[in-house]
C-alpha positions in Angstrom: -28.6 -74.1 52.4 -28.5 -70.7 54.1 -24.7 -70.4 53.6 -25.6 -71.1 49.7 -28.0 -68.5 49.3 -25.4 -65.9 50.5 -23.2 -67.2 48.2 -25.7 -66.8 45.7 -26.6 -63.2 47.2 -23.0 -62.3 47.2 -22.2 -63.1 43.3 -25.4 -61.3 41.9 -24.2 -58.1 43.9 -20.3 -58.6 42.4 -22.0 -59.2 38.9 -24.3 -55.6 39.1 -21.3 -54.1 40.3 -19.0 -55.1 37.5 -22.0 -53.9 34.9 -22.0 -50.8 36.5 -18.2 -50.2 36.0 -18.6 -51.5 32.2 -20.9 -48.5 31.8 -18.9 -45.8 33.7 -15.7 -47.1 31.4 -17.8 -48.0 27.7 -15.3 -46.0 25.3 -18.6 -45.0 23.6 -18.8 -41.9 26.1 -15.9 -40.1 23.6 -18.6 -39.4 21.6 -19.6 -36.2 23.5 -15.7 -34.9 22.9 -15.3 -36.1 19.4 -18.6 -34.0 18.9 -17.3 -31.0 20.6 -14.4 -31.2 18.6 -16.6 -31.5 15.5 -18.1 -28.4 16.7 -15.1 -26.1 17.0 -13.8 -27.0 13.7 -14.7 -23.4 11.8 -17.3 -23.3 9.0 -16.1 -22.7 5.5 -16.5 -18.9 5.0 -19.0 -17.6 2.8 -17.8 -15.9 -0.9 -17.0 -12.3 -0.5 -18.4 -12.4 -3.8 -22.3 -13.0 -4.7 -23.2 -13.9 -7.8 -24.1 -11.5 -10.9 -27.0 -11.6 -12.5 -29.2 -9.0 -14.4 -31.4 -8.7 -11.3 -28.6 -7.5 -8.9 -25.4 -6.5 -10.7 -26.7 -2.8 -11.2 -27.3 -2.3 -7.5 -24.4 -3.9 -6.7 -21.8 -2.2 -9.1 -23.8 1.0 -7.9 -22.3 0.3 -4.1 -18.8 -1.2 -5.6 -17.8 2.1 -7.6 -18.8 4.1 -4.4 -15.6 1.7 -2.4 -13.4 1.4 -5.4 -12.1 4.5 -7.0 -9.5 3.5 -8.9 -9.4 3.9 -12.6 -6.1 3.0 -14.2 -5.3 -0.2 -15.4 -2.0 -1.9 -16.9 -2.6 -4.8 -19.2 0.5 -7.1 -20.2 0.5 -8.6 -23.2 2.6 -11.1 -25.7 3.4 -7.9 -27.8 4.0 -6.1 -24.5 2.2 -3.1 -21.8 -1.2 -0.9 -22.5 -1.8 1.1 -19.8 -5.7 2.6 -19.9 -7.4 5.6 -18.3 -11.0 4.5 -17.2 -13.4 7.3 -16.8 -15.5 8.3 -13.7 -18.6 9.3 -15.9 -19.3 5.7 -17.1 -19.4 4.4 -13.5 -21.0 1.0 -14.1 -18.5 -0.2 -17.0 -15.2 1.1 -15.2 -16.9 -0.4 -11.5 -16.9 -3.3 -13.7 -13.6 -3.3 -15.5 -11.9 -2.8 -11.9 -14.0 -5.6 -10.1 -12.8 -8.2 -13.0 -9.2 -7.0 -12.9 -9.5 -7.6 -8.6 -11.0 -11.0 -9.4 -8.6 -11.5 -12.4 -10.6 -12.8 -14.5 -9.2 -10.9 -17.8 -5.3 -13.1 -16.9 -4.7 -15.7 -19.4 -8.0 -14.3 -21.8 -6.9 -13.4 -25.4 -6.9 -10.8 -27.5 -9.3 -12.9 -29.8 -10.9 -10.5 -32.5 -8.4 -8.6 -34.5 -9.5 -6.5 -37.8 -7.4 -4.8 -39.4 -7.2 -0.7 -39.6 -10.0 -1.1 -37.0 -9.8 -2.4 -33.7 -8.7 -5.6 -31.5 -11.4 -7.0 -29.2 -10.1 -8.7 -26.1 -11.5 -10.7 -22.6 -12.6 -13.8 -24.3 -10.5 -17.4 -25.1 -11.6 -20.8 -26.3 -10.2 -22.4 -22.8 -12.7 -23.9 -20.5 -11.2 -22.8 -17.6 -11.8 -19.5 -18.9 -15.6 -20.6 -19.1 -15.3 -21.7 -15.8 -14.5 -18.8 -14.2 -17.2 -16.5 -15.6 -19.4 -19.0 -14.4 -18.3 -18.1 -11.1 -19.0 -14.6 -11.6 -22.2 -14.8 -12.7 -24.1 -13.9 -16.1 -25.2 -10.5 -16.1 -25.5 -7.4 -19.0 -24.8 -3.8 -18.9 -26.6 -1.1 -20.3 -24.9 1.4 -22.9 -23.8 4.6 -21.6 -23.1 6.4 -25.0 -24.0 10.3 -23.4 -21.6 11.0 -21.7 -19.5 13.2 -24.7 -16.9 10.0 -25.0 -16.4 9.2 -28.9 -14.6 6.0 -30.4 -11.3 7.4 -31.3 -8.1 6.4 -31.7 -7.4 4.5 -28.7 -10.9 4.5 -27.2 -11.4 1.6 -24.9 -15.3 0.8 -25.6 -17.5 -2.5 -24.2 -19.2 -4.6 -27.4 -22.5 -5.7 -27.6 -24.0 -8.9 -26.5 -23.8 -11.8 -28.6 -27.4 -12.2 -27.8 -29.3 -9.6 -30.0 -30.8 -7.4 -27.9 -32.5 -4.0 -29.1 -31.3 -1.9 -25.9 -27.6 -2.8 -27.3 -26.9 -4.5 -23.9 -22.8 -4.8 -22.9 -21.1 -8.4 -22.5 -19.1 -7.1 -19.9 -16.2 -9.4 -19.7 -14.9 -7.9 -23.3 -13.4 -4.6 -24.4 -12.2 -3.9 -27.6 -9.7 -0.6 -28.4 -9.9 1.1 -31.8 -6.8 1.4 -33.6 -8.3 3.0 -36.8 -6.9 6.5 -37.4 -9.1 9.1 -37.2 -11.4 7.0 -35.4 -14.7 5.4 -35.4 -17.2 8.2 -34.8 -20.4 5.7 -36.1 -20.0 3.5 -33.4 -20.6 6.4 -30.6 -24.6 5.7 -30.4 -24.7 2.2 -29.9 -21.2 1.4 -27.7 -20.0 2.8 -24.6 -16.8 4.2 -24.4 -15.5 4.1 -20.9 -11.9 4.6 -21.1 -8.5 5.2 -23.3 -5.0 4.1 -24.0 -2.8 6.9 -22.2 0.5 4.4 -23.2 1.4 1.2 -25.4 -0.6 2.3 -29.0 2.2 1.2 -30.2 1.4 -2.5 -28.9 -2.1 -2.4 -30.0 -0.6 -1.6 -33.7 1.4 -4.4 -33.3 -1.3 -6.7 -32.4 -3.6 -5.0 -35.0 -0.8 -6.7 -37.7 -0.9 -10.0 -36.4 -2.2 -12.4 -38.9 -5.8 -13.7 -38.7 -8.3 -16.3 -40.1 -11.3 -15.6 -41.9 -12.9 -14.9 -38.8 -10.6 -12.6 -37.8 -9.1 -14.6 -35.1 -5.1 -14.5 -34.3 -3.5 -17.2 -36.1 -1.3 -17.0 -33.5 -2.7 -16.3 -29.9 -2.4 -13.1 -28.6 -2.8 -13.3 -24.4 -3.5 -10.8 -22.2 -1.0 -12.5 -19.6 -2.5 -10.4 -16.5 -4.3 -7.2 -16.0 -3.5 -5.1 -12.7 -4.5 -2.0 -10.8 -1.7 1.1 -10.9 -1.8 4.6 -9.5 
């Protein structure tokens, strides 16, 4: 009887032993590593970019134009190159054509608005991915800047109004439009900013000012602005 309660004794200690290697060897214990390794796996970088709005993008393009200086812009076309002088006075609309061009928004927009003897309107398109990526931008306005001694003339590079009516002629600064009209378009100095001209191609805005239109004046034919670039 003695003998069997050792016995006894002897399997209950084997049997705690055994639970306590199950324990020491439980594959559940990789869950410390696997969470390490969860840990060292780098976070997705925030946007270098914050989005516009009419709250910030005055303050914002006020720091941008003080960083990037440059103000000459090549735009390729279907009809071929215009090159454009931005101007320094107008800091806010050439801050703002330059940040667009980095971001690349204006590749694969249209020329969209052509009259004819007048002007061709650009930085706009009926594709969704166009839509898209001002979404990513942000929705913001610009105020004129009409004082600065800049006048619509032939070549002028000016900003159009919003399409919301607004009595401060706000700027829907994604668009441009250059006049091609000769002699100019003096009347439109008050209530459109100006902020830059064609120094080459007038000969390619003449070409897209013939294209034929619709009764809205769009291209029957589109007219892209294949990509728009920075040069010295």
């Amino acid at each position: 009887m003695r003998l069997r309660n050792i016995v006894v004794l002897l399997l209950l200690l084997w049997s705690c032993s055994e639970k306590q290697t199950s324990k020491q060897t439980n594959p559940s214990v990789l869950k410390d590593t696997s969470i390490e390794k969860v840990k060292d796996i780098p976070k997705k970088a925030a946007s270098e970019y914050p989005l516009l709005t009419d709250n910030n993008a005055m303050e914002y393009f006020l720091e941008y134009e003080k960083e990037h200086k440059e103000d000459k812009v090549r735009i390729t076309t279907d009809f071929g190159i215009i090159d454009i002088q931005l101007y320094d006075k107008t800091k806010f609309h050439r801050a703002n054509f330059i940040y667009l061009t980095k971001r690349k928004y204006f590749d694969g927009t249209q020329f969209y608005r052509v009259v004819k003897n007048f002007v061709i309107q650009g930085g706009s398109s009926d594709d969704y991915n166009i839509a898209k990526r001002r979404r990513k931008i942000g929705k913001y306005l610009l105020p004129p800047d009409t004082k600065r001694g800049y006048t619509h003339k032939r070549g002028a590079v000016s900003m159009p109004s919003s399409e919301i009516e607004n009595a401060y002629k706000l700027a829907s600064p994604f668009q441009f439009f250059i006049i091609n009209r000769i002699g100019g378009a003096d009347y439109l100095d008050k209530d459109y900013t100006v902020f830059g001209e064609v120094i080459r191609g007038m000969d390619v805005v003449d070409k897209i000012n013939a294209v034929d239109t619709d009764e809205g004046d769009w291209p029957l034919q589109s007219v892209y602005i294949r990509k728009v670039e920075i040069i010295e």
